[in-house]
PDB file of N, CA, C and O in Angstrom:
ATOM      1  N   UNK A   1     -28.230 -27.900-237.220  1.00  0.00           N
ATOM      2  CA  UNK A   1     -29.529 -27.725-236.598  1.00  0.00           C
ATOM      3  C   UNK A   1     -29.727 -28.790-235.525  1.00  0.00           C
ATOM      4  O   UNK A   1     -29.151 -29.877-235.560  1.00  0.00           O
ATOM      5  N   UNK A   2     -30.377 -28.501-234.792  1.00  0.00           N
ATOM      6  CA  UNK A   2     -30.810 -29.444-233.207  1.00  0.00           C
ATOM      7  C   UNK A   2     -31.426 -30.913-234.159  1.00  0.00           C
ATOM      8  O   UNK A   2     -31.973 -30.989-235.259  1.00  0.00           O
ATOM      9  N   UNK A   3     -31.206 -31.497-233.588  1.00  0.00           N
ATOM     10  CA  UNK A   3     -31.770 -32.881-233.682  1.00  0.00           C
ATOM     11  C   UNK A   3     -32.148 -33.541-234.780  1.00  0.00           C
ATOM     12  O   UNK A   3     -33.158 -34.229-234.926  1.00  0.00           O
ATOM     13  N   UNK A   4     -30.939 -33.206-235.873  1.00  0.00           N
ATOM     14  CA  UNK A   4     -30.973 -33.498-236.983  1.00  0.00           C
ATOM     15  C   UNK A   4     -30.294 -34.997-237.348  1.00  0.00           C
ATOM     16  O   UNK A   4     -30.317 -35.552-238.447  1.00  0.00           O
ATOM     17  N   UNK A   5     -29.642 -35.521-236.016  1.00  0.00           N
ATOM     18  CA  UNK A   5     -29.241 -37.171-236.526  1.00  0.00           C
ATOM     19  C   UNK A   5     -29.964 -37.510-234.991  1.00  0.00           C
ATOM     20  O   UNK A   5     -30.490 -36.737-234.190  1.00  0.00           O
ATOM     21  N   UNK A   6     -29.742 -39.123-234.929  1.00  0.00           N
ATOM     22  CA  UNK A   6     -30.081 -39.851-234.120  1.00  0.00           C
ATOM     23  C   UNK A   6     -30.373 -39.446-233.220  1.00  0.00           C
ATOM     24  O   UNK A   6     -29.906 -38.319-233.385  1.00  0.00           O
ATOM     25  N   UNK A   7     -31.021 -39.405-231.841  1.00  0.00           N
ATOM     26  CA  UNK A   7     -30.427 -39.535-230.689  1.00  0.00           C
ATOM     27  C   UNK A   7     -29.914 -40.775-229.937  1.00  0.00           C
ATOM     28  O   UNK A   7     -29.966 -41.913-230.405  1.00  0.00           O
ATOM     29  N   UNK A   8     -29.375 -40.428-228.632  1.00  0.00           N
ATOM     30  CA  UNK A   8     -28.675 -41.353-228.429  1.00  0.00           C
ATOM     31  C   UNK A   8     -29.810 -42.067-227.084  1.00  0.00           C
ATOM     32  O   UNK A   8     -30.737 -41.475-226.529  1.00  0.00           O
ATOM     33  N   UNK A   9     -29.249 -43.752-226.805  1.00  0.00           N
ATOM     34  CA  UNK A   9     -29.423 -44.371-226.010  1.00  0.00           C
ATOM     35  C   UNK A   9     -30.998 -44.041-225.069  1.00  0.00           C
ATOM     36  O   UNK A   9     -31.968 -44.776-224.887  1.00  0.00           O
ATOM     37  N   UNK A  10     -30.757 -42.802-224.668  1.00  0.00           N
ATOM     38  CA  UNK A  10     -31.974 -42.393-223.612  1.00  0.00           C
ATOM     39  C   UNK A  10     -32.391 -41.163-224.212  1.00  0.00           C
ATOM     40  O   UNK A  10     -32.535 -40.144-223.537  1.00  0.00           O
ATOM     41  N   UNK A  11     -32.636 -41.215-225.724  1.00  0.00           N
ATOM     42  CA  UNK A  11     -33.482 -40.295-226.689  1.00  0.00           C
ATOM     43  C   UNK A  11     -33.124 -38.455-226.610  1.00  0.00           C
ATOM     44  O   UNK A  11     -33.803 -37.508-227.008  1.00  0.00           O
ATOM     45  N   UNK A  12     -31.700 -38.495-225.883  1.00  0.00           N
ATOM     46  CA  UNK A  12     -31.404 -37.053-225.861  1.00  0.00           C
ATOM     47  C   UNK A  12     -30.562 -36.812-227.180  1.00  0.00           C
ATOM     48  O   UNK A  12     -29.815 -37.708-227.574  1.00  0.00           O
ATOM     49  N   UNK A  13     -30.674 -35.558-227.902  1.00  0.00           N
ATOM     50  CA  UNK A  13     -29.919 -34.949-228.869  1.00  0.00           C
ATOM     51  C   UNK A  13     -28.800 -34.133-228.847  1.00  0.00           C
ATOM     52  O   UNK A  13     -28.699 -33.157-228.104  1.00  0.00           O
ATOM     53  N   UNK A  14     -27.937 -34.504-229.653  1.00  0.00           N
ATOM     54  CA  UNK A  14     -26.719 -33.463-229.914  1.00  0.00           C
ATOM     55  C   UNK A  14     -26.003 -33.172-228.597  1.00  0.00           C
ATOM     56  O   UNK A  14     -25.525 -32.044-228.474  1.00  0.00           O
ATOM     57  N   UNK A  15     -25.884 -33.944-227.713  1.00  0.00           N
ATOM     58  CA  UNK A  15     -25.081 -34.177-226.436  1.00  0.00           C
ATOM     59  C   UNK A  15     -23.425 -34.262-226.583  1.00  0.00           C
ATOM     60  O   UNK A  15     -22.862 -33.813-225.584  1.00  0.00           O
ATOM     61  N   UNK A  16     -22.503 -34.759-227.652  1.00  0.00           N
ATOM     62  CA  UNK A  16     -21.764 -34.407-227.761  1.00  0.00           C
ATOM     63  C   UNK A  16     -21.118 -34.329-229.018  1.00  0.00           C
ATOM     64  O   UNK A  16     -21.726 -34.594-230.055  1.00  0.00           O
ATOM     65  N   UNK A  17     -19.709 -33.919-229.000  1.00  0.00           N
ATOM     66  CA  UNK A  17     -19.454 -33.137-230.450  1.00  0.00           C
ATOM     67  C   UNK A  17     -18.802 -31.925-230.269  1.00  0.00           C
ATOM     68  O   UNK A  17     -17.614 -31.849-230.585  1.00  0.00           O
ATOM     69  N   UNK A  18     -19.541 -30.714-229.691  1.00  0.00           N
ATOM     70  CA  UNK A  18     -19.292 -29.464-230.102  1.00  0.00           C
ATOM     71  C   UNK A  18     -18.228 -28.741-229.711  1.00  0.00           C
ATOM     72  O   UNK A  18     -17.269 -28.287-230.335  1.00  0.00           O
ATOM     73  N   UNK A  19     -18.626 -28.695-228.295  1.00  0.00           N
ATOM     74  CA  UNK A  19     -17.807 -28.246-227.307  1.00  0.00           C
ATOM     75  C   UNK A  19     -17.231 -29.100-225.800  1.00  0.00           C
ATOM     76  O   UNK A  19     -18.025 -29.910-225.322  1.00  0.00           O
ATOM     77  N   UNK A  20     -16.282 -28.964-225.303  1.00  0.00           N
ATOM     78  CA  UNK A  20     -15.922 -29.544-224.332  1.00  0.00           C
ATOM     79  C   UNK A  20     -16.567 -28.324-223.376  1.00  0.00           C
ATOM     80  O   UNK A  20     -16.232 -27.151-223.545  1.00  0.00           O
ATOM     81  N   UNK A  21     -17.568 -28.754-222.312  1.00  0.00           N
ATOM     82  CA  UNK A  21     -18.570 -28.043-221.671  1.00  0.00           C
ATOM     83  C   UNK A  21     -18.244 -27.833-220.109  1.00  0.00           C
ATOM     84  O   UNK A  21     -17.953 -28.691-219.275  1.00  0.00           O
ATOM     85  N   UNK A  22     -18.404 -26.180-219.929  1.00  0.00           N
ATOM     86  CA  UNK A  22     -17.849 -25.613-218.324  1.00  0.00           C
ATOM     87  C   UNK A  22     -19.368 -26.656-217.421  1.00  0.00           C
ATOM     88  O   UNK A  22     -20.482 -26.872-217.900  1.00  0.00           O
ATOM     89  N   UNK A  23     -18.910 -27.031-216.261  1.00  0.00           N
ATOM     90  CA  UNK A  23     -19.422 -27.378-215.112  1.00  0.00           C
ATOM     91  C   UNK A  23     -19.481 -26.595-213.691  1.00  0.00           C
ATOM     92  O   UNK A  23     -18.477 -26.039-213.248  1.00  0.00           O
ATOM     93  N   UNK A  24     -20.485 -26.589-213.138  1.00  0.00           N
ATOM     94  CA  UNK A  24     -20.505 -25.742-212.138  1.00  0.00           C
ATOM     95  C   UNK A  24     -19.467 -26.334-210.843  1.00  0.00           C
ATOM     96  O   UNK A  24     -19.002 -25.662-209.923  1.00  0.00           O
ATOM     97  N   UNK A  25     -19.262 -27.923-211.124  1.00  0.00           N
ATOM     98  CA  UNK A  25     -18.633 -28.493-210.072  1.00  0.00           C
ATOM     99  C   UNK A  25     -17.198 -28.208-209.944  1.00  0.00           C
ATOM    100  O   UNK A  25     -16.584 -28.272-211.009  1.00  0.00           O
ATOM    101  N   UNK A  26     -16.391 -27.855-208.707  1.00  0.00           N
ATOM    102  CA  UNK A  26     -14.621 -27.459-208.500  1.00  0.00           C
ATOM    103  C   UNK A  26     -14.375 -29.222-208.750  1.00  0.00           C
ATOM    104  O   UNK A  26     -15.027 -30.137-208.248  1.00  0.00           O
ATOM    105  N   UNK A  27     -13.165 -29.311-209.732  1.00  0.00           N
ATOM    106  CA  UNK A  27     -12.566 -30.263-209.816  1.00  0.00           C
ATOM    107  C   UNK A  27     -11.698 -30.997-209.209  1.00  0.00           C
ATOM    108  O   UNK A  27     -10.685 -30.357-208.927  1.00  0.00           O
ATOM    109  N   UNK A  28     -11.671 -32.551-208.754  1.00  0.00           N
ATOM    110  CA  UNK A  28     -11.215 -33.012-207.568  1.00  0.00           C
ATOM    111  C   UNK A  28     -10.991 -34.755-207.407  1.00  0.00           C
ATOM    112  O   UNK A  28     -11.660 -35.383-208.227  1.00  0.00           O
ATOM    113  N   UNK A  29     -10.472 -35.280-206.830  1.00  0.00           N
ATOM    114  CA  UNK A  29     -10.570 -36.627-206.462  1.00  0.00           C
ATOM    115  C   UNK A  29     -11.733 -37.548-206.430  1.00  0.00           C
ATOM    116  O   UNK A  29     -11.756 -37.580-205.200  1.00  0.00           O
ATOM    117  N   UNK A  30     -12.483 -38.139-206.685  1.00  0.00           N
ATOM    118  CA  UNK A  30     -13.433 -38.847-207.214  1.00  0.00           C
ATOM    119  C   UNK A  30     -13.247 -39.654-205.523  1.00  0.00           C
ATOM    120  O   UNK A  30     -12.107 -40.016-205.231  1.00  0.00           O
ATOM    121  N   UNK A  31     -14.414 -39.902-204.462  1.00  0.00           N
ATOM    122  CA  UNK A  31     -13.910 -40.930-203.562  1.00  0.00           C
ATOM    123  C   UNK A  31     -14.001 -42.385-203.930  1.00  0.00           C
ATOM    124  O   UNK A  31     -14.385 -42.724-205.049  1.00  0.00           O
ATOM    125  N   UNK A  32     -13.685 -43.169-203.087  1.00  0.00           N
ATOM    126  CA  UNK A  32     -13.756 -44.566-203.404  1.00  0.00           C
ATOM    127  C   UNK A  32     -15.126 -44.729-203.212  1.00  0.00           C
ATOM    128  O   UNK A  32     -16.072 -44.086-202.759  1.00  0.00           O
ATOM    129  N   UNK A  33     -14.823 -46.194-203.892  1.00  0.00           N
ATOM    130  CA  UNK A  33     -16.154 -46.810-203.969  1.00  0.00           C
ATOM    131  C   UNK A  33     -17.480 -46.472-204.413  1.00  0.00           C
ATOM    132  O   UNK A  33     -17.382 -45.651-205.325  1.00  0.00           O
ATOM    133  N   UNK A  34     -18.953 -46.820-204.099  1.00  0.00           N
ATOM    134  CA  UNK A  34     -19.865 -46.251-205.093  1.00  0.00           C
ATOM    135  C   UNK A  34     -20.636 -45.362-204.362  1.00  0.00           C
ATOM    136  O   UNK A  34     -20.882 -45.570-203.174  1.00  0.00           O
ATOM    137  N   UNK A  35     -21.004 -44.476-204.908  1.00  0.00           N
ATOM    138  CA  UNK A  35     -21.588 -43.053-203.897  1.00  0.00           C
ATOM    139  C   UNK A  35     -22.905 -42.476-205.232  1.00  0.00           C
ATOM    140  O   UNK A  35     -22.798 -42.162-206.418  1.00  0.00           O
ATOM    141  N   UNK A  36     -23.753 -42.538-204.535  1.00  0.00           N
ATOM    142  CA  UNK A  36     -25.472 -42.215-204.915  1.00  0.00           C
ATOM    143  C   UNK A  36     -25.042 -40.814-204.764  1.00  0.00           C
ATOM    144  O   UNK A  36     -24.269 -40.483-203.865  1.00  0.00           O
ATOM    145  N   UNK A  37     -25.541 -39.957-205.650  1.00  0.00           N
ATOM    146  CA  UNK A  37     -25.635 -38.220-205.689  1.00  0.00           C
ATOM    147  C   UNK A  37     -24.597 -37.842-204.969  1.00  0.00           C
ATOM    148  O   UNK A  37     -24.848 -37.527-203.806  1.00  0.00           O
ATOM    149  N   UNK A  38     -23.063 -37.758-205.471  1.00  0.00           N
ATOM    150  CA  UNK A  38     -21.705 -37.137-204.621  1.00  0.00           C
ATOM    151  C   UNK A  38     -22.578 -36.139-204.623  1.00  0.00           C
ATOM    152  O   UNK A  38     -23.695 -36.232-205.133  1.00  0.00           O
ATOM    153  N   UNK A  39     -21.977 -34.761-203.858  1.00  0.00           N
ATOM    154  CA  UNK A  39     -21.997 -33.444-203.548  1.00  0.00           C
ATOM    155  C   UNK A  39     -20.776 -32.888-204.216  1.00  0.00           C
ATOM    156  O   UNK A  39     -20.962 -31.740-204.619  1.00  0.00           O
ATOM    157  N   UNK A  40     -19.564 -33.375-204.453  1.00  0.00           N
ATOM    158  CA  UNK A  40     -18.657 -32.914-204.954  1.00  0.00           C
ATOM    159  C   UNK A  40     -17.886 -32.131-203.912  1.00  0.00           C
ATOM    160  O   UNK A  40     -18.087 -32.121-202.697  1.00  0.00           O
ATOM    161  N   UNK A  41     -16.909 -31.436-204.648  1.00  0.00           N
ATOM    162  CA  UNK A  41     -15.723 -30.432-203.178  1.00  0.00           C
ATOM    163  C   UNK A  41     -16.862 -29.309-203.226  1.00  0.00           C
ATOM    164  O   UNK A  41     -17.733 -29.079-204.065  1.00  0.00           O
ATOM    165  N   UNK A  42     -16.382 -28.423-201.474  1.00  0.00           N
ATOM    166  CA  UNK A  42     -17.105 -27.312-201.570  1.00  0.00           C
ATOM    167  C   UNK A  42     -16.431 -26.241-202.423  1.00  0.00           C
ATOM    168  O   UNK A  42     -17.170 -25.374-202.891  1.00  0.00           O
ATOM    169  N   UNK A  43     -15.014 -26.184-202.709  1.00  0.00           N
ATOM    170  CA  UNK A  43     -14.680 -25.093-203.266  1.00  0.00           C
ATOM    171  C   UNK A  43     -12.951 -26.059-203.606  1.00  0.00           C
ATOM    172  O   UNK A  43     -12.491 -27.148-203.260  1.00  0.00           O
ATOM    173  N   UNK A  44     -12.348 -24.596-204.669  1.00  0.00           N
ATOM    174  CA  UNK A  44     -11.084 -25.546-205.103  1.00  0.00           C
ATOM    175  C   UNK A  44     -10.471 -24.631-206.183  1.00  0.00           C
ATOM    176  O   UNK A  44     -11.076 -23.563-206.279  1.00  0.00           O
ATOM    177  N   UNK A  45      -9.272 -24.800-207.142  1.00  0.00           N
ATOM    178  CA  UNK A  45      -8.961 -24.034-207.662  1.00  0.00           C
ATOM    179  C   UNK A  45      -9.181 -24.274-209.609  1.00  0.00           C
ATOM    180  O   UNK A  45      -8.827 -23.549-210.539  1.00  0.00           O
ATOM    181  N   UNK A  46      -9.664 -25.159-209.597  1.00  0.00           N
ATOM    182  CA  UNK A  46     -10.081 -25.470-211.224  1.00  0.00           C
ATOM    183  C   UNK A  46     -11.239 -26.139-210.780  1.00  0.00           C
ATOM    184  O   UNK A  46     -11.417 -26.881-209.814  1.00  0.00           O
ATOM    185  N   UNK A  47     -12.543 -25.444-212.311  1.00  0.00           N
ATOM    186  CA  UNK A  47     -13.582 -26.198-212.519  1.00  0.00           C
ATOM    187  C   UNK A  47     -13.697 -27.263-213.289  1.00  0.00           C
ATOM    188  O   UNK A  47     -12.700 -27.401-213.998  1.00  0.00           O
ATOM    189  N   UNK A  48     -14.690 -28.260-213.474  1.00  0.00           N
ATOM    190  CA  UNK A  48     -14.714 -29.458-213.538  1.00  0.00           C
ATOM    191  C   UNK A  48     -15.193 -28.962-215.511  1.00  0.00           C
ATOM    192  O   UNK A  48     -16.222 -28.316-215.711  1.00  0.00           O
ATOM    193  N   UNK A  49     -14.388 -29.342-216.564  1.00  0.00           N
ATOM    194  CA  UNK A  49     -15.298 -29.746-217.860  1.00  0.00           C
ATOM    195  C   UNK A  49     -15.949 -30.732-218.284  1.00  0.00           C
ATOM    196  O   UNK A  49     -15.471 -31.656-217.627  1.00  0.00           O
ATOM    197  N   UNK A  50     -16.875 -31.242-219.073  1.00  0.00           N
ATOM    198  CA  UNK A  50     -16.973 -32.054-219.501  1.00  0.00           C
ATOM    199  C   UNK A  50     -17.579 -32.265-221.409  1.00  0.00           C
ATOM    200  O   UNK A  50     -18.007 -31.415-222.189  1.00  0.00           O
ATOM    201  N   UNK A  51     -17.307 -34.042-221.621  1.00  0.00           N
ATOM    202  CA  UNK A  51     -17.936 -33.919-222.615  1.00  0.00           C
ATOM    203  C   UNK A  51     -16.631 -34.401-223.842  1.00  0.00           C
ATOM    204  O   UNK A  51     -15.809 -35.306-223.700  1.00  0.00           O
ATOM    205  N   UNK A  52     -16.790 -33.453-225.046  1.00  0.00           N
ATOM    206  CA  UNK A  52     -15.786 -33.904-225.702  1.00  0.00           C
ATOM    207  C   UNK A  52     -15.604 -32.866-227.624  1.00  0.00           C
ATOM    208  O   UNK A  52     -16.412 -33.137-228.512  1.00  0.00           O
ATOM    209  N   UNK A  53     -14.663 -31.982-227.822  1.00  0.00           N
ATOM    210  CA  UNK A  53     -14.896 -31.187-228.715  1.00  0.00           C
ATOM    211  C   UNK A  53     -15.027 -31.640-229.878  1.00  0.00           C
ATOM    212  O   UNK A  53     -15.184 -32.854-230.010  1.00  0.00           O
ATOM    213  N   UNK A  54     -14.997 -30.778-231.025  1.00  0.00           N
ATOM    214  CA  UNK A  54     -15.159 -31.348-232.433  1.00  0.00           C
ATOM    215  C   UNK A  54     -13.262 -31.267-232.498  1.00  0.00           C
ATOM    216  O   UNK A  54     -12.836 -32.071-233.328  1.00  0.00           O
ATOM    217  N   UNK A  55     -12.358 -30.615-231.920  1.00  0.00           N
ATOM    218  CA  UNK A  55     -11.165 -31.701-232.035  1.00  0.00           C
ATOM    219  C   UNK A  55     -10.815 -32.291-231.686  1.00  0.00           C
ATOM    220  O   UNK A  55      -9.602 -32.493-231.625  1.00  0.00           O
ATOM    221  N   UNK A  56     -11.691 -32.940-231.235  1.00  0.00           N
ATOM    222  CA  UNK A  56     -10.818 -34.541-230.375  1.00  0.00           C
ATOM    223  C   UNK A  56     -11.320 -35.568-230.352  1.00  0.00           C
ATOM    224  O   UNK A  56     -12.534 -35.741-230.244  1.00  0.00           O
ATOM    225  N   UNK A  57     -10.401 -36.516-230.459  1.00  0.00           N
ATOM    226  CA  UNK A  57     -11.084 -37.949-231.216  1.00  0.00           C
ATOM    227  C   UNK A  57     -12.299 -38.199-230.598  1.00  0.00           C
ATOM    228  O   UNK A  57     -12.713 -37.641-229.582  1.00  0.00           O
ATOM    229  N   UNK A  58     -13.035 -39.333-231.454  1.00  0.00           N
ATOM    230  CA  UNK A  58     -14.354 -39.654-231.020  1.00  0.00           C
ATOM    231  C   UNK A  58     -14.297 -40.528-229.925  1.00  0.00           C
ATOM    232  O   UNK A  58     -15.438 -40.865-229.608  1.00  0.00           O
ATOM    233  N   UNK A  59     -13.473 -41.006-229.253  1.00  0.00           N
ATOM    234  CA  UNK A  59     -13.548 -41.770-227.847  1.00  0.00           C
ATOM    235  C   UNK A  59     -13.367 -40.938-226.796  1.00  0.00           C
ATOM    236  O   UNK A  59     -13.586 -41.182-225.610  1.00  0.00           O
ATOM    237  N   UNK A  60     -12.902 -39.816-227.350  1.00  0.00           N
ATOM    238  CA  UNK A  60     -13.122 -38.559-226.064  1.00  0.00           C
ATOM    239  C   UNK A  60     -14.780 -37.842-225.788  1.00  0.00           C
ATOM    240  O   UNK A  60     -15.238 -37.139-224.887  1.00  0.00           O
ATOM    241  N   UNK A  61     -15.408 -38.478-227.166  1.00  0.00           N
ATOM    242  CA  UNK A  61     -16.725 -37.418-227.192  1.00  0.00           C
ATOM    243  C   UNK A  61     -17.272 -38.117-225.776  1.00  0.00           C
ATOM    244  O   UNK A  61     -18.413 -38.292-226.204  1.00  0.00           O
ATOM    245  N   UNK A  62     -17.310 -38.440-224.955  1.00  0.00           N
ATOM    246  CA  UNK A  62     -19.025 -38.829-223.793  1.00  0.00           C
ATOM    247  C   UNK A  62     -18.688 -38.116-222.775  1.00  0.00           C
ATOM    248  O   UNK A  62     -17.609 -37.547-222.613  1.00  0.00           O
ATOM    249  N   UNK A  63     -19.996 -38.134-221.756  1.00  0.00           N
ATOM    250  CA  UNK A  63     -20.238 -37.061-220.402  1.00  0.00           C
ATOM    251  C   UNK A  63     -19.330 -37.914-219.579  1.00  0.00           C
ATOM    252  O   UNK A  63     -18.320 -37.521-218.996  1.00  0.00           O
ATOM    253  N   UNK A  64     -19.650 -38.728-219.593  1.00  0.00           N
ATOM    254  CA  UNK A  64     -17.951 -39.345-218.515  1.00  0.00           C
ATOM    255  C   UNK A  64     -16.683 -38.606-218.852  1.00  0.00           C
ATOM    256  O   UNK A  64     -15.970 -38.455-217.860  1.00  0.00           O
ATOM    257  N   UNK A  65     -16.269 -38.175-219.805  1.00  0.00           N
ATOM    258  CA  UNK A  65     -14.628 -37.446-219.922  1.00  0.00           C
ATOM    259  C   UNK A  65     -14.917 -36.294-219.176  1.00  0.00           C
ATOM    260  O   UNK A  65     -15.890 -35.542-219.119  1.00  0.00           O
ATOM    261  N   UNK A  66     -13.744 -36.350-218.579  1.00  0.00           N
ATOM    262  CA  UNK A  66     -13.779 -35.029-217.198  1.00  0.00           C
ATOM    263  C   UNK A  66     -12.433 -34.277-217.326  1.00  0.00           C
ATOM    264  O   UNK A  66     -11.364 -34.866-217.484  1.00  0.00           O
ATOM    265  N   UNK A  67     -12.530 -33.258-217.264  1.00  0.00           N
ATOM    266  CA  UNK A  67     -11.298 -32.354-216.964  1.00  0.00           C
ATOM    267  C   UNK A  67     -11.428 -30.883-216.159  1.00  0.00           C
ATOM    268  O   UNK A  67     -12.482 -30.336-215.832  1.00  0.00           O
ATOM    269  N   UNK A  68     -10.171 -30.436-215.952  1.00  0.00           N
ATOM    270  CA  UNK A  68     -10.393 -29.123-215.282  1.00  0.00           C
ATOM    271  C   UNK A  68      -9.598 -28.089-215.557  1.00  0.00           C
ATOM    272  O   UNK A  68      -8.481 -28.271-216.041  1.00  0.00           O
ATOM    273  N   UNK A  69     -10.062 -26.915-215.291  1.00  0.00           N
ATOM    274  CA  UNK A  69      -9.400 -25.947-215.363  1.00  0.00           C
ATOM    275  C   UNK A  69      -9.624 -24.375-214.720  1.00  0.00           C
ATOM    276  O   UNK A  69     -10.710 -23.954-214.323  1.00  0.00           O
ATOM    277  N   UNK A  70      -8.805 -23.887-214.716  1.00  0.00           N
ATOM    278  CA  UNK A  70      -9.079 -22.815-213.756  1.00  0.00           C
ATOM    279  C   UNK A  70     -10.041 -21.993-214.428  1.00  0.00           C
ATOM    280  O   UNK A  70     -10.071 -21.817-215.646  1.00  0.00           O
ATOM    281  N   UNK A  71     -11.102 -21.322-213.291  1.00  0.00           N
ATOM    282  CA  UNK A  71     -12.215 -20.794-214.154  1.00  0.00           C
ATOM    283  C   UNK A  71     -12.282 -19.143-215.052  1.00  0.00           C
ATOM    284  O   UNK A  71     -13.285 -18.560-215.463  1.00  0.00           O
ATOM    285  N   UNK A  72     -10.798 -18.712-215.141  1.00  0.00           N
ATOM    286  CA  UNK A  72     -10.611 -18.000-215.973  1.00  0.00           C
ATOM    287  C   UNK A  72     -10.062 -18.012-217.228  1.00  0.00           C
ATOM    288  O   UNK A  72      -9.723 -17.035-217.895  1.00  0.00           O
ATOM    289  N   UNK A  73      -9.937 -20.109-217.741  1.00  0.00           N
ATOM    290  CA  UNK A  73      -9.247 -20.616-218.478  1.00  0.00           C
ATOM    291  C   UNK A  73     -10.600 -20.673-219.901  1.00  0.00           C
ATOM    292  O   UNK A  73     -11.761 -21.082-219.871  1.00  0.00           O
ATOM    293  N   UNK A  74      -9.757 -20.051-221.047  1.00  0.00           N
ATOM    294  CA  UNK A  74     -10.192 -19.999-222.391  1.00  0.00           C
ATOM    295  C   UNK A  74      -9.787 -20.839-223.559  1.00  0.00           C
ATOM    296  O   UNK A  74      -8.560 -20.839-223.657  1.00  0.00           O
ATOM    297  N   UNK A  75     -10.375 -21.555-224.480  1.00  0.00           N
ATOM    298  CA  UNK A  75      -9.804 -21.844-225.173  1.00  0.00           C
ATOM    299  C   UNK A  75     -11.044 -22.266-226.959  1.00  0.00           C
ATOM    300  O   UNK A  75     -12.208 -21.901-227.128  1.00  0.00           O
ATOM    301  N   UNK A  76     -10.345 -22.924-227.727  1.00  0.00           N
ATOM    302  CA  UNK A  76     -11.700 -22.744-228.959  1.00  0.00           C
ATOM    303  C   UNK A  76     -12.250 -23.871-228.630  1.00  0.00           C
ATOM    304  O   UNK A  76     -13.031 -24.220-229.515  1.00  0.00           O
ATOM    305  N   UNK A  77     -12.179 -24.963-227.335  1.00  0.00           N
ATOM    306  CA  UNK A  77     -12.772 -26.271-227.858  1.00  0.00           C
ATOM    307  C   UNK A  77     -13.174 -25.915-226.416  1.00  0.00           C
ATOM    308  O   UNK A  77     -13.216 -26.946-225.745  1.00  0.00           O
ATOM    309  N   UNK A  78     -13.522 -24.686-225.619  1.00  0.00           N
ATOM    310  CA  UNK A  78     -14.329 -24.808-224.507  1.00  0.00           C
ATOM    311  C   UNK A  78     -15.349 -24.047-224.093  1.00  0.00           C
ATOM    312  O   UNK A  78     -15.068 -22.881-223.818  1.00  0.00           O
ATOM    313  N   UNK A  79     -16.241 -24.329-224.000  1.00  0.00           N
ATOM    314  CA  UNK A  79     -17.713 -23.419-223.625  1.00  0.00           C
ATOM    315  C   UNK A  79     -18.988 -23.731-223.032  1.00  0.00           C
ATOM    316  O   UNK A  79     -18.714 -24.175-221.916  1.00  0.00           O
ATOM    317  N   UNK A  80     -19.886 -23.733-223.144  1.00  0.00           N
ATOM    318  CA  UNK A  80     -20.960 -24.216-221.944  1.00  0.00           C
ATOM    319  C   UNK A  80     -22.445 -24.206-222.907  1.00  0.00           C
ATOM    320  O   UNK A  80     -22.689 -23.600-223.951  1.00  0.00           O
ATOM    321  N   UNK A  81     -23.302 -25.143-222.084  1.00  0.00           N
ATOM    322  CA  UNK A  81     -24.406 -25.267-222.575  1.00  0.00           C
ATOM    323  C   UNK A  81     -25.649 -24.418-222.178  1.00  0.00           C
ATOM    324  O   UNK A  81     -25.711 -24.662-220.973  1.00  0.00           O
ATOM    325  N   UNK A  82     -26.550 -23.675-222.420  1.00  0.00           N
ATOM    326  CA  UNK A  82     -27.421 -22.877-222.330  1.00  0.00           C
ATOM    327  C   UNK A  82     -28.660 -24.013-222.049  1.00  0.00           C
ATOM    328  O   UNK A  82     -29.171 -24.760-222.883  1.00  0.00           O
ATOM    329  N   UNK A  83     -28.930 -23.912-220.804  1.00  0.00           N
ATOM    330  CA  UNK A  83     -30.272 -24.835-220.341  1.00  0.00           C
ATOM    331  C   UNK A  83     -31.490 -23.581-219.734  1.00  0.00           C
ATOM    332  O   UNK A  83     -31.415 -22.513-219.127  1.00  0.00           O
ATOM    333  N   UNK A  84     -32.544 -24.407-220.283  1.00  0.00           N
ATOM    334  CA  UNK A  84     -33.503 -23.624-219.555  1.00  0.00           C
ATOM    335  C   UNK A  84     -34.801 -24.751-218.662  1.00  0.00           C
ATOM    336  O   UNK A  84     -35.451 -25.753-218.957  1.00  0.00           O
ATOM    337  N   UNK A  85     -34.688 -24.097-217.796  1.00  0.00           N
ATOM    338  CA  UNK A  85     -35.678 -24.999-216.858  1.00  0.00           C
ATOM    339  C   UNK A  85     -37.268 -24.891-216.706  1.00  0.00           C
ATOM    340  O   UNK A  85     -37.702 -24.229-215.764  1.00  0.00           O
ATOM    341  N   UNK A  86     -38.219 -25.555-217.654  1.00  0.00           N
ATOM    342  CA  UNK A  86     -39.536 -25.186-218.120  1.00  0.00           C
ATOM    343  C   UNK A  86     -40.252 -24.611-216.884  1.00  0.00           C
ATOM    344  O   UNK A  86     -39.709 -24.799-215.796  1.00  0.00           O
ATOM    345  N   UNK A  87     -41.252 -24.023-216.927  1.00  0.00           N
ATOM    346  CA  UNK A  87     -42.206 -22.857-215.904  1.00  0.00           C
ATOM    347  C   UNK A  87     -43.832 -24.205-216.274  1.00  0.00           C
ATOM    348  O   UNK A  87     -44.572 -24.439-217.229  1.00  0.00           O
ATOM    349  N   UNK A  88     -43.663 -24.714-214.888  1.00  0.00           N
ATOM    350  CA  UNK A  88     -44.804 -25.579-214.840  1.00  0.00           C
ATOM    351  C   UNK A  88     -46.191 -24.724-215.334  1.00  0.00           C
ATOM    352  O   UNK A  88     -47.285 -25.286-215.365  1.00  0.00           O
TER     353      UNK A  88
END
């Protein structure tokens, strides 16, 4: 069930664990140095995952772990999060 242990650091729940999570961003070279709101590539041939599954060790679980894969790529430790954006 949702928000049944802790949350973390900045009071969000159940952030990782479950699934290693699809991203809308094409996956790519990170530029140098420090950059306020990248934009990311415009286009590319694998999407960006993130996050960290229930098989894989717990130093893989945080939103910093990044990976990619092509966006017709399936597997049991990959899937996406269902957000909804509240109606002021």
């Amino acid at each position: 069930a949702v928000g049944t242990r802790l949350p973390n650091p900045w009071g969000l729940y159940d952030m990782h664990g479950n699934v290693l999570e699809w991203c809308y961003d094409w996956h790519g070279a990170y530029p140098g140095g420090n950059v306020t709101d990248p934009t990311g590539l415009a286009s590319g041939s694998y999407r960006v995952f993130r996050g960290g599954g229930w098989s894989l060790d717990g130093r893989y679980c945080r939103s910093a772990g990044r990976g990619g894969d092509v966006p017709s790529g399936r597997s049991l430790v990959l899937g996406f999060r269902v957000a909804l954006v509240p109606v002021p």
